[in-house]
C-alpha positions in Angstrom: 0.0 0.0 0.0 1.3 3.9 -0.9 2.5 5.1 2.2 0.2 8.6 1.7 -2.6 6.3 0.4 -2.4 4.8 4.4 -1.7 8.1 6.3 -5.2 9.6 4.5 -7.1 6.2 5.4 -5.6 6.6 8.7 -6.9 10.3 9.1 -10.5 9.3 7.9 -10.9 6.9 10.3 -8.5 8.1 13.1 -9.4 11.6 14.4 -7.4 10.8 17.8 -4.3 9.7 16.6 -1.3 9.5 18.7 1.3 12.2 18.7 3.8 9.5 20.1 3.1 6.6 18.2 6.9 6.3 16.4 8.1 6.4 19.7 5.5 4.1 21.4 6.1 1.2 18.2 9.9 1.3 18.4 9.0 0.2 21.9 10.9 3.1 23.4 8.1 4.2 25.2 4.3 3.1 26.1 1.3 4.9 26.8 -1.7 3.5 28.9 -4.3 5.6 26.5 -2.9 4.1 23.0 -4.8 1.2 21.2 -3.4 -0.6 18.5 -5.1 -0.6 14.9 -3.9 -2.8 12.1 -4.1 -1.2 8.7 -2.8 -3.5 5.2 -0.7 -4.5 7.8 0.6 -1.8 9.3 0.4 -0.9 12.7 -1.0 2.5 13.7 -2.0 4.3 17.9 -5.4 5.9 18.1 -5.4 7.4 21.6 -8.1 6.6 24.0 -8.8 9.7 25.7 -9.2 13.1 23.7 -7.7 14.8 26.5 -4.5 13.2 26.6 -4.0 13.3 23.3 -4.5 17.1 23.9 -2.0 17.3 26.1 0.5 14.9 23.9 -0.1 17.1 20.9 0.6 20.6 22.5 3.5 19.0 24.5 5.1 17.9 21.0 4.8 21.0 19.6 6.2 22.4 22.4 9.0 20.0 22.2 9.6 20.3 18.5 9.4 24.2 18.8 12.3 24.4 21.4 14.2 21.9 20.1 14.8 23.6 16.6 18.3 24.7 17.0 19.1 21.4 18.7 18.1 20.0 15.6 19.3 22.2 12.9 15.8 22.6 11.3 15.5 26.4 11.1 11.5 25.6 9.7 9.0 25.0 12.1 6.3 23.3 10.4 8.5 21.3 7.9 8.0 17.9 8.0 11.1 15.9 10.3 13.2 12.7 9.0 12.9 10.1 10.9 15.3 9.6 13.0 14.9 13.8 14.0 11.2 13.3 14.8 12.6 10.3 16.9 14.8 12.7 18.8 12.3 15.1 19.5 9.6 12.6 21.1 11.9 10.0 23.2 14.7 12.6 24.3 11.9 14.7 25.2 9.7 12.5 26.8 13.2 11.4 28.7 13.9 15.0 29.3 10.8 15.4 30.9 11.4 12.3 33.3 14.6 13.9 33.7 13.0 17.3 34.7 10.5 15.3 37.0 13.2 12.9 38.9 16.6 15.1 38.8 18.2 12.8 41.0 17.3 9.5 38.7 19.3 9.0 35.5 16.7 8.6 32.2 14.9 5.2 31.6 15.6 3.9 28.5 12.2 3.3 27.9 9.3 5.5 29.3 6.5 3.2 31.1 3.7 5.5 30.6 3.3 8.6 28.7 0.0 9.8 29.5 1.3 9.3 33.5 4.3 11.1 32.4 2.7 14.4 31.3 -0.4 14.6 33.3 2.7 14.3 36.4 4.2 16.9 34.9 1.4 19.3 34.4 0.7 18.9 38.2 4.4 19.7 39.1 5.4 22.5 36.6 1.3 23.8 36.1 1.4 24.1 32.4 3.3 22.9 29.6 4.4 26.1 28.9 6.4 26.4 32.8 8.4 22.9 31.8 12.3 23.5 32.2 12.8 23.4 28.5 16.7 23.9 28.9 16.6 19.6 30.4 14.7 18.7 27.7 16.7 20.1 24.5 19.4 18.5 27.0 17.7 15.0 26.9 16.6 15.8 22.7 20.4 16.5 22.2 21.7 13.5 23.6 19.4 10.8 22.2 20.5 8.8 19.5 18.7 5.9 18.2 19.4 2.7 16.5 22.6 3.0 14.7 22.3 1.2 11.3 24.3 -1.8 11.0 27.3 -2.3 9.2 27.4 -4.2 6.2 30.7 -6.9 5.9 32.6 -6.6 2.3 
């Protein structure tokens, strides 16, 4: 299947997809409002709750706003590679634990998203109060899989 021909059949039917959902299927992290779907199998993340996926999407843009120099993409609203977009939502999802526990080093994997920001929100009061300066830290630092080397 065209990979635009699934992301439109995914917006018809999905109106609460989930902001996190490359990070939640590289099992990096997991989120206790994301439901599986299985499209021409492919795997997609509708999120259970309309709130939390309110929160996810404004805390990604939040993310992906700060984190532009970090990332060398001068253009807001331009569409990230991969492995960039991958930056932006497990370091900062780590860089929020991070901002949360100071005295604990970063999971490798987050346990719960949803928990994760709605913590947050109680700690900081808005998205907008988060210590941006840990996060970028956490964004900066994450690398992912490194491709393997092929053998002549």
């Amino acid at each position: 299947m065209d990979h635009e021909l699934f992301r439109q059949t995914v917006k018809a039917i999905d109106e609460r997809y989930c902001p996190f959902e490359k990070a939640i299927l590289t099992n990096n992290c997991d989120c206790s409002r994301a439901q599986r779907f299985c499209i021409a199998e492919r795997d997609g993340l509708h999120c259970g709750d309309s709130a939390a996926q309110a929160r996810c999407v404004e805390l990604l843009a939040r993310l992906r706003g700060q984190a532009r120099f970090a990332l060398r993409t001068p253009n807001e609203h331009a569409a990230l590679p991969h492995a960039k977009a991958m930056r932006v939502q497990v370091g900062g999802l780590r860089g929020l634990h991070a901002a949360l526990h100071p005295q604990q080093s970063a999971p490798r994997r987050i346990a719960d998203i949803d928990h994760l920001v709605r913590a947050a929100l109680a700690q900081f009061g808005s998205l907008a109060n988060l210590p941006f300066g840990v996060l970028i830290q956490q964004i900066a630092a994450y690398r992912g899989r490194r491709p393997l080397r092929t053998r002549n």
